[in-house]
C-alpha positions in Angstrom: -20.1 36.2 -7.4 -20.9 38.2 -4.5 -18.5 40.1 -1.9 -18.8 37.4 0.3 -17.9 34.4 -2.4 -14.5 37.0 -3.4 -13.4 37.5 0.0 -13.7 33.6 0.5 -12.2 32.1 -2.3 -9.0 34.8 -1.9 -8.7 33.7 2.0 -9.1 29.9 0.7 -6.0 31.2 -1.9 -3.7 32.5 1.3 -3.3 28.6 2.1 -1.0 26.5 -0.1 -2.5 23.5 0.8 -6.0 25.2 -0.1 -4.9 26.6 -3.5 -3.4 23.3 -4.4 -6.6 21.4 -3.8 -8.1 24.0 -5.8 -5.3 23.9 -8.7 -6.4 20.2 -8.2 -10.1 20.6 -9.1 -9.8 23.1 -12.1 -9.7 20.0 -14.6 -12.5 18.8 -12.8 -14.4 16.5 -10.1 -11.6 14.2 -7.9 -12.2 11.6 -5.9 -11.0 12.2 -2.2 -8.9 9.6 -2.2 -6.8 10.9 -4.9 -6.3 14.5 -3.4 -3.8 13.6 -0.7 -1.2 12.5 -3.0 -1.9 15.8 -5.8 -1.2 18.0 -3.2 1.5 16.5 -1.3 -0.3 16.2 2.1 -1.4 14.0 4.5 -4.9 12.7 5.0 -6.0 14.2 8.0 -4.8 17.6 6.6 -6.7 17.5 2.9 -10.0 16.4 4.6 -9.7 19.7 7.1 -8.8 22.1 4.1 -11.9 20.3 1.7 -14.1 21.1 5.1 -12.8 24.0 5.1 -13.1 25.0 1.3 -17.4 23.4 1.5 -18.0 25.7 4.3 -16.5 29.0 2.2 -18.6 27.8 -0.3 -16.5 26.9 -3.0 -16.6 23.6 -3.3 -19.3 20.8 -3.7 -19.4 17.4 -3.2 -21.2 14.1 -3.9 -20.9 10.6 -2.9 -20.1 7.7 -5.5 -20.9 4.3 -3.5 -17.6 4.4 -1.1 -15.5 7.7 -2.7 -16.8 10.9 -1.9 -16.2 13.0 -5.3 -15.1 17.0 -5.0 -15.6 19.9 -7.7 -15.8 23.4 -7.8 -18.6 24.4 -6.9 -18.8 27.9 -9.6 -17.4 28.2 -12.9 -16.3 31.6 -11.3 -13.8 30.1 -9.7 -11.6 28.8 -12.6 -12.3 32.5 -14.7 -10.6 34.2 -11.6 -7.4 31.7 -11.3 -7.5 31.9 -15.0 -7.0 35.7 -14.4 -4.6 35.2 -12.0 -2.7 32.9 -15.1 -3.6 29.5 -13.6 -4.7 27.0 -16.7 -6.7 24.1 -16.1 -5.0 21.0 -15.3 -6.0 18.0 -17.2 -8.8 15.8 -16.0 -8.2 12.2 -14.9 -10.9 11.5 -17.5 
């Protein structure tokens, strides 16, 4: 992970709303749809953060038919929250 990628994903980490989606994604890929309710937010406010998080580079995305489906984009990621003591939540599958 480069210097850039750290600095990123600790910024993305100063938001709650950011960390949450990310707490979200550490059991793996989500559909948009459900994200809103996980983190207790509206809408409008996820979509902005996901934007957001794509942009730093940490997160991916792909389209399934209507949903658009997020994940993290690095394994590094989930190492570093499981440094900071953060366990995976478990996957809707």
């Amino acid at each position: 992970m480069s210097m850039n990628s750290r600095f990123e994903l600790f910024k993305a980490l100063g938001d709650r709303t950011r960390y949450n989606i990310i707490l979200s994604l550490l059991g793996g890929e989500r559909c948009a749809c459900e994200l809103p309710a996980l983190v207790k937010r509206a809408q409008p406010t996820v979509s902005l953060q996901l934007k957001y998080l794509i942009k730093a580079g940490l997160l991916s995305s792909r389209r399934d038919g209507k949903n658009v489906l997020y994940r993290l984009k690095s394994q590094d990621i989930a190492q570093i929250m499981g440094v900071l003591g953060v366990r995976k939540s478990k996957s809707r599958k």
